[in-house]
matplotlib code that plots the C-alpha trace (Angstrom):
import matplotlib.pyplot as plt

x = [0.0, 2.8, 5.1, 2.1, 1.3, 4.8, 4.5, 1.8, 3.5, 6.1, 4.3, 1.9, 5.1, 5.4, 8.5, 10.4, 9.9, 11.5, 14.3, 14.9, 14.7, 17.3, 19.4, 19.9, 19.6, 22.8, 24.6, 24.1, 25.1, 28.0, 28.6, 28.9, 30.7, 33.7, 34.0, 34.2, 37.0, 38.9, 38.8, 40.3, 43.2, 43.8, 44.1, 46.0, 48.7, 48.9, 49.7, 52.4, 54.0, 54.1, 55.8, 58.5, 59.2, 59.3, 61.8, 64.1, 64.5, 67.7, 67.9, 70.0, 72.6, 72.4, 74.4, 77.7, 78.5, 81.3, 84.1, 84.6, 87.3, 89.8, 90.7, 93.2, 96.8, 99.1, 101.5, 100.7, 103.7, 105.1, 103.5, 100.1, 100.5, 102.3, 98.8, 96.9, 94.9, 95.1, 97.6, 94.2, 92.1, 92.6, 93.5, 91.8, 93.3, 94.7, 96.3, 93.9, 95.2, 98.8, 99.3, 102.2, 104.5, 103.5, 105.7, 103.3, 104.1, 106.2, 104.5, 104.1, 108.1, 107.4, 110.4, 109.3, 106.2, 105.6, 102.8, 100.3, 100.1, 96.4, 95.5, 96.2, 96.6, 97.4, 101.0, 102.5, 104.9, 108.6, 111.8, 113.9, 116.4, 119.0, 117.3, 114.7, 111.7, 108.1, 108.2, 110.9, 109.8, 106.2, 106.7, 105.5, 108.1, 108.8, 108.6, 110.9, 109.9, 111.2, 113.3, 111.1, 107.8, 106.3, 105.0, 101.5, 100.7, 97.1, 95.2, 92.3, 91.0, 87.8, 89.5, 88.4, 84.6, 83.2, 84.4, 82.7, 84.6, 87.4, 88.3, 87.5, 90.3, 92.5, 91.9, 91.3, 93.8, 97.7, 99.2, 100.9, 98.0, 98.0, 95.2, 94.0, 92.6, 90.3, 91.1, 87.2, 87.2, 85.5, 87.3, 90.4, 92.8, 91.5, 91.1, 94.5, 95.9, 94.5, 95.8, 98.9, 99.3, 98.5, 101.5, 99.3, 100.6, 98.8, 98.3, 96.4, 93.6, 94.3, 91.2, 91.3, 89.2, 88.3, 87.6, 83.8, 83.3, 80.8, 79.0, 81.1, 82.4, 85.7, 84.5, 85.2, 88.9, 89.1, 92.4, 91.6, 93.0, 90.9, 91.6, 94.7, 98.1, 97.5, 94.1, 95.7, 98.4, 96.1, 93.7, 97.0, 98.3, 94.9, 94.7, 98.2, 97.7, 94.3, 96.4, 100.1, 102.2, 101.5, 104.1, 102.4, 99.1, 97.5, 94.7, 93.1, 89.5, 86.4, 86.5, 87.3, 90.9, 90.9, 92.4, 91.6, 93.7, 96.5, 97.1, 97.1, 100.2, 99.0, 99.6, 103.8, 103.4, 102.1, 104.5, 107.0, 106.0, 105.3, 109.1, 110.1, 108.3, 109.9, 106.6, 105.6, 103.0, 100.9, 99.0, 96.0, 94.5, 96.3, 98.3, 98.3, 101.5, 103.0, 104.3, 106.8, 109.9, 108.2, 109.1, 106.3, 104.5, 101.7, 98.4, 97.8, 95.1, 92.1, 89.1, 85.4, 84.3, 80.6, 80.8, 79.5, 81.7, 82.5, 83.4, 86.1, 87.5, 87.5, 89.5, 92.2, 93.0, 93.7, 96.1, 97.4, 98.3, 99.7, 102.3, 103.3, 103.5, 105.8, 107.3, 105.0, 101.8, 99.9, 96.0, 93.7, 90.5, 87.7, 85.5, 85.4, 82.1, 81.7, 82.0, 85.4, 86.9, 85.6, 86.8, 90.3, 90.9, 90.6, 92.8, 95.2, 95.5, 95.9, 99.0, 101.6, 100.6, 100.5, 104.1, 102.9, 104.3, 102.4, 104.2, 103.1, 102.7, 105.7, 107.7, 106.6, 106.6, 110.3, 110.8, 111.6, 112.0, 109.1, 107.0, 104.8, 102.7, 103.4, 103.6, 106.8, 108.4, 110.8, 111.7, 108.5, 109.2, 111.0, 113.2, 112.2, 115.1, 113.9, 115.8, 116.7, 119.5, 118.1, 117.2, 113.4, 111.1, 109.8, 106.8, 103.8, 102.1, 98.3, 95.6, 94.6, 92.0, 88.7, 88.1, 84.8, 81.6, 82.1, 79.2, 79.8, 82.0, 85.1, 85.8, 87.6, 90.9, 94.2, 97.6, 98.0, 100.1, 103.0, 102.6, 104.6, 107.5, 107.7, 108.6, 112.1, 112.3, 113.3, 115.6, 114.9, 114.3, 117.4, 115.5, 116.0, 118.9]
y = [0.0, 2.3, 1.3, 2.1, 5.2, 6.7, 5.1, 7.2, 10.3, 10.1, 9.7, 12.8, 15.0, 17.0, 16.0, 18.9, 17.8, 14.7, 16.6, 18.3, 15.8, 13.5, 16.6, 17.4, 13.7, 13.3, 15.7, 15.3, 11.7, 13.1, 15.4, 13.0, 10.5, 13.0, 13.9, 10.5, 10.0, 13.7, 12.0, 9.0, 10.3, 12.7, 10.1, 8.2, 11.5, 11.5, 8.3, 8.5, 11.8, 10.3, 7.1, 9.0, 11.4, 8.1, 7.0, 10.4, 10.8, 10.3, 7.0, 8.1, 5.9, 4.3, 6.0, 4.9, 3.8, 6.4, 4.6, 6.1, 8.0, 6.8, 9.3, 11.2, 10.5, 11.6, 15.0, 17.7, 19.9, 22.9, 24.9, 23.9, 24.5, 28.2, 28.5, 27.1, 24.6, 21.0, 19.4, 18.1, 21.3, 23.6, 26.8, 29.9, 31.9, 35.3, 36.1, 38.6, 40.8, 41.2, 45.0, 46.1, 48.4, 47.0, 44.7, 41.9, 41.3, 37.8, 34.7, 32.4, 31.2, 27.8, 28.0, 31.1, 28.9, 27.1, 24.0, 24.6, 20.6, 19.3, 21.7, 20.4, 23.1, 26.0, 27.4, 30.4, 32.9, 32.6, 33.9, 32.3, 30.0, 32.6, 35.4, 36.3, 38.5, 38.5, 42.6, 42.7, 39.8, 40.8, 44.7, 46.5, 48.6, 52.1, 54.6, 57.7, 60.5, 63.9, 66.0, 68.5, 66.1, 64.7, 61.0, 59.3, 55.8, 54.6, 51.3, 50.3, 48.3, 45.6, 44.0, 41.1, 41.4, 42.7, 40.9, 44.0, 47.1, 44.9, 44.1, 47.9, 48.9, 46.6, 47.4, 51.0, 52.1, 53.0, 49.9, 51.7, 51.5, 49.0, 46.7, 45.0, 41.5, 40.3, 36.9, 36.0, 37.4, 34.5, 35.6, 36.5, 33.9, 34.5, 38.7, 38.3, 36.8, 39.7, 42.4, 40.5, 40.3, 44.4, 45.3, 45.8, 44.7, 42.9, 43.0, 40.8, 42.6, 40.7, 40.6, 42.1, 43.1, 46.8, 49.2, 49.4, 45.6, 43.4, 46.1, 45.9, 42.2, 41.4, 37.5, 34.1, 34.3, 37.6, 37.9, 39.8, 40.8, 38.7, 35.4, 33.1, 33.2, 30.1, 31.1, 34.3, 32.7, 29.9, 32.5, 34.6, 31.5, 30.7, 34.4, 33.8, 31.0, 32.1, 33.0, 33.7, 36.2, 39.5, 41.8, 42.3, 42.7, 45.3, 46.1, 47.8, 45.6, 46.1, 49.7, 48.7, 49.1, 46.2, 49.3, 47.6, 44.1, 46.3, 49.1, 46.4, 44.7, 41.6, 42.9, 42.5, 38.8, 39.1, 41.8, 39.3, 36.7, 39.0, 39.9, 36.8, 35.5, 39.0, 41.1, 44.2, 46.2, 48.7, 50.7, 51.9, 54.0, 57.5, 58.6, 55.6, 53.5, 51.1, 48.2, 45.6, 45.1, 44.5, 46.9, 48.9, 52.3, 54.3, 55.8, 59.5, 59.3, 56.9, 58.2, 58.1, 55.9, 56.7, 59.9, 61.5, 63.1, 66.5, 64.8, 62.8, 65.7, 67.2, 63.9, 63.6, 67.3, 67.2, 64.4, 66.3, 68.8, 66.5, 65.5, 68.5, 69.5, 66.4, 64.8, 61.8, 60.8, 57.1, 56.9, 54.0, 53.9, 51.4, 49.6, 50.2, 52.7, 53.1, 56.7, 56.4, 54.4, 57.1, 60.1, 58.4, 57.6, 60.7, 62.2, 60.0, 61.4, 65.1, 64.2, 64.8, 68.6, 69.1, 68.0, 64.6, 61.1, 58.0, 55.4, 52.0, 51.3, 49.1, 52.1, 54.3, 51.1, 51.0, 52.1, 49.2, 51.5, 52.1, 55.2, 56.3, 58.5, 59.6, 63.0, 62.3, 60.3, 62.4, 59.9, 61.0, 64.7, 67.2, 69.5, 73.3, 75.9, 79.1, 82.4, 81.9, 79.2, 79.2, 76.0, 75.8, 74.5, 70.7, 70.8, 69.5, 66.0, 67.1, 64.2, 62.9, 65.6, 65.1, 65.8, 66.0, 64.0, 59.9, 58.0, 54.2, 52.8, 54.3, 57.4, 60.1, 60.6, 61.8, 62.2, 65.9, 68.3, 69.9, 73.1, 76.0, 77.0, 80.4, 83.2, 84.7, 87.7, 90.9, 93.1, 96.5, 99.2, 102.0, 104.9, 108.4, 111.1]
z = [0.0, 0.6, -2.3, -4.2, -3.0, -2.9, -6.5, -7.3, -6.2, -8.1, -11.5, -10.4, -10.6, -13.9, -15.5, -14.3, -10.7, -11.4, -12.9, -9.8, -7.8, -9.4, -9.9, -6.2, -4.8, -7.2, -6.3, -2.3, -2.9, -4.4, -1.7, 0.7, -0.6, -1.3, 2.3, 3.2, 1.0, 2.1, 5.6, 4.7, 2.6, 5.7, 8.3, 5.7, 5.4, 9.2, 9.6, 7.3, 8.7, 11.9, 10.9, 9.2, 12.5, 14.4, 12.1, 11.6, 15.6, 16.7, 19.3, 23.0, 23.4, 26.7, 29.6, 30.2, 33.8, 35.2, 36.9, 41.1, 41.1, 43.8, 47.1, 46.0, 48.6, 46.5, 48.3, 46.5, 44.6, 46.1, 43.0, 44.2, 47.8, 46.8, 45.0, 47.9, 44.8, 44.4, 42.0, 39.6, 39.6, 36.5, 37.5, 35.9, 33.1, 34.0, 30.6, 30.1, 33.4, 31.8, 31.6, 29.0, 30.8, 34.6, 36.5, 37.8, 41.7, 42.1, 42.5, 45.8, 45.8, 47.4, 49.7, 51.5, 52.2, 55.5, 55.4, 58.0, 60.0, 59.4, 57.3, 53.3, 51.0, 53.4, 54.2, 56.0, 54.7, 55.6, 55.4, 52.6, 52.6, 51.7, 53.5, 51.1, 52.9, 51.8, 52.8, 49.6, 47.3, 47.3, 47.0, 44.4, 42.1, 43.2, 40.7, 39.9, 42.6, 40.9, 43.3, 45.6, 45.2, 48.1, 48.5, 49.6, 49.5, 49.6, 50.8, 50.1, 52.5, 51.7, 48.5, 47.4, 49.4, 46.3, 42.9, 40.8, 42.7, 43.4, 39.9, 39.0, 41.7, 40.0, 36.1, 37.0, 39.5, 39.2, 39.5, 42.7, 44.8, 47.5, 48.5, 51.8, 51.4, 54.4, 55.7, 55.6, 52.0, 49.8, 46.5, 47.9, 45.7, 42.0, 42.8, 44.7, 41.5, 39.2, 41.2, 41.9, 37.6, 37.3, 39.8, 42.9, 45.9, 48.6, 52.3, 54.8, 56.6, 60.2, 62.5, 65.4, 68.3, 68.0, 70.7, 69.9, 70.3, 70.9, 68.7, 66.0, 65.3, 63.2, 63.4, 64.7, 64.3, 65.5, 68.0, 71.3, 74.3, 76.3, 74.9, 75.6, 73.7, 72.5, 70.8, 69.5, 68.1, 66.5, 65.0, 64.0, 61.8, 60.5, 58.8, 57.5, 55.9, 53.9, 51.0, 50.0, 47.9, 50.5, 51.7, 54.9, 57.3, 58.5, 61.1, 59.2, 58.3, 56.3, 57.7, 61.0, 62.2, 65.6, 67.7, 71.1, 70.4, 68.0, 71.0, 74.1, 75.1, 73.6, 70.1, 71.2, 70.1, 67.3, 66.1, 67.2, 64.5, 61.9, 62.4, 62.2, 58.8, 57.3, 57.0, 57.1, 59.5, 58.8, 61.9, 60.6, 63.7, 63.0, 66.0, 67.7, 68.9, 67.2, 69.6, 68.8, 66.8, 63.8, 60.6, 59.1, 59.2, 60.2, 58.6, 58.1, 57.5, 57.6, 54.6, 54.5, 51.6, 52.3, 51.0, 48.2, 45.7, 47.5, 50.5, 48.8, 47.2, 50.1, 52.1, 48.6, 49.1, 52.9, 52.2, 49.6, 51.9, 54.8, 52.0, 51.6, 54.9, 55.9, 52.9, 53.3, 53.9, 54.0, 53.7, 54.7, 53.1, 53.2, 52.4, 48.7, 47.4, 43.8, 44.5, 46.1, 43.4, 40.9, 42.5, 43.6, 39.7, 38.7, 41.4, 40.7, 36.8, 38.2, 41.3, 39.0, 38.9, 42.3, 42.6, 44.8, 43.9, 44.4, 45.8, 47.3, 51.4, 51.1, 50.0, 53.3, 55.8, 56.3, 59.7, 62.4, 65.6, 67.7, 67.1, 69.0, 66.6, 63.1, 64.4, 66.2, 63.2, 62.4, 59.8, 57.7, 57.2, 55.6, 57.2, 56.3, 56.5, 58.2, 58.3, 62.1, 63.0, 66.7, 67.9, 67.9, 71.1, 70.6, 68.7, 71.4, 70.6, 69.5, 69.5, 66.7, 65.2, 63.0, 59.7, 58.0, 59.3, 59.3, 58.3, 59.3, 61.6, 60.9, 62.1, 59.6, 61.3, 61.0, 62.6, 63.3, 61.2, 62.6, 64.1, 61.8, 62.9, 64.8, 63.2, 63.8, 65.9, 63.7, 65.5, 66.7, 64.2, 64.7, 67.0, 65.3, 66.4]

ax = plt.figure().add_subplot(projection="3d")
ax.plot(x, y, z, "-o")
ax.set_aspect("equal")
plt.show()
């Protein structure tokens, strides 16, 4: 009944109708039958691609077992215990530091080393086998001073805390300025190693108790008056043996200067050693005693690197004037600011018009008597003629005075000038007739 009757209306259509009809039902069979085949070729391509990927990726070879290294108890060389590294570790290249025209400082000479017992790779400085002193090995050149000029050294105290400033003190810096290396310092050996390359010489910033303790700490290994000689002494060789190649210590420390331990009669034994390992001393507390039969010298002045510009200026032309006035001069100045360093180079191009000489501490640290300020050194000034040939009074000793404002722990100080001379009496004028 329903064939016939679908029959039926399909022979009621006119012949266009059925036209239509087969028209449209062709072409949606069409339709339909090409998307079926674009899917298939598509899945078909990915297939393919992804077999060929599969095929092109490289395979990871299998990881190869490492064989344990054995403990290493072999003695190390004298070059690697001068270098305070182990025989096997590569060593950092330095060729780049080279400066034409700069003698490099000497290296470690291993038999002016002493190795520390149970303590592998560490040694102390010694004198030579043939009389050879750190104080000269380790010195940096001396240039020409012209006749009339007067000399200042510098140290910068804090090298080695920072590897940025520290590396621009060393690159930017006359090769004459002297640096202070902390014994806590963590990059003191490859910073040591530059500045030793660009002519800089190096002392050992020694820790010390200072007079402003407990708040202000110079660290575990700090010596102090209150401890034992035995725990002085054993903190003492521990600093030493941090790093070698240095011409001398110094109590001056990350802006501290360990007055309190440096001033007290403790201080005697440690003078006694330093003497004895042929090294220098340098007291950085202006116009304070220097104990002990140790050779060495005596700050100036000690600087305020937290400063801005001005101030430095300021500080650079006050030394400039203490040279002057005595011949000599030594500054201490630290811990390194980015101002300082900036300020200080460019004062450093300008010296030679002001008729003063940079030299380096080793070249103003020669005196091995005992002094008690730097005022009284006679040693470190220049006698001035005057018209009279009277004998003049003894000049008084002044305490230390103060210069500018500190900001931070160390106090802006220096050793007092000498008084001028008084003028010589003029004889009576001739009284009319």
């Amino acid at each position: 009944m329903e064939g016939a009757t679908a029959a039926s209306l399909w022979q009621r259509l006119p012949p266009n109708g059925r036209l239509f009809v087969r028209f449209w039902g062709g072409v949606s069979l069409l339709a339909l039958l090409a998307g079926i085949g674009l899917q298939e070729l598509a899945s078909r391509h990915h297939s393919a691609a992804t077999a060929e990927a599969d095929q092109n990726k490289p395979v990871a070879a299998p990881p190869v077992a490492q064989p344990q290294q054995a403990k290493d108890t072999t003695e190390k060389s004298p070059d690697a215990v001068a270098a305070n590294t182990p025989p096997d570790q590569q060593k950092m290249d330095f060729s780049s530091e080279i400066t034409p025209g700069v003698t490099p400082i000497s290296q470690p000479v291993p038999d002016m080393l002493e190795p520390v017992a149970g303590d592998p790779g560490h040694s102390l400085p010694k004198i030579g086998p043939h009389g050879e002193m750190p104080r000269n090995v380790y010195a940096a050149a001396i240039p020409p001073v012209p006749a009339g000029n007067a000399r200042v050294a510098i140290l910068l105290d804090g090298y080695g805390l920072s590897e940025e400033m520290s590396l621009n003190a060393a690159r930017n810096l006359p090769s004459v300025v002297s640096f202070a290396v902390p014994a806590y310092a963590p990059a003191r050996l490859p910073l040591s190693e530059t500045a030793r390359l660009r002519g800089h010489e190096v002392f050992l910033s020694l820790p010390m108790q200072p007079s402003t303790a407990p708040l202000d700490d110079e660290g575990p290994r700090a010596l102090g008056y209150d401890h034992t000689t035995e725990a002085d002494k054993e903190n003492l060789e521990w600093a030493l043996s941090r790093f070698n190649g240095y011409v001398g210590v110094t109590n001056a420390f990350s802006g501290l200067d360990g007055d309190a331990y440096a001033q007290s009669p403790d201080f005697t034994m440690v003078s006694r050693i330093l003497e004895n390992r042929g090294l220098l001393y340098l007291n950085a507390t202006p116009g304070a005693p220097r104990s002990g039969p140790v050779m060495g010298g005596d700050a100036s002045l000690t600087m305020d690197t937290n400063t801005d510009a001005a101030g430095v200026d300021g500080q650079l032309a006050r030394l400039v004037a203490m040279a002057k006035s005595r011949g000599t001069a030594i500054a201490v100045a630290g811990p390194m600011r980015p101002v300082f360093l900036q300020r200080l180079a460019e004062w450093t191009r300008a010296l030679s018009s002001q008729g003063i000489t940079l030299v380096p501490i080793s070249a103003l640290s020669r005196n091995a008597t005992l002094s008690p300020s730097v005022s009284d050194s006679r040693a470190l000034h220049v006698a001035v003629p005057t018209g009279s040939a009277s004998p003049q009074p003894p000049a008084p000793v002044v305490a230390p005075a103060r210069v500018g404002t500190a900001s931070g722990k160390r106090s802006v100080t220096e050793a007092p000038l000498d008084p001028p001379a008084p003028a010589p009496a003029q004889p009576p004028s001739p009284s009319s007739p």
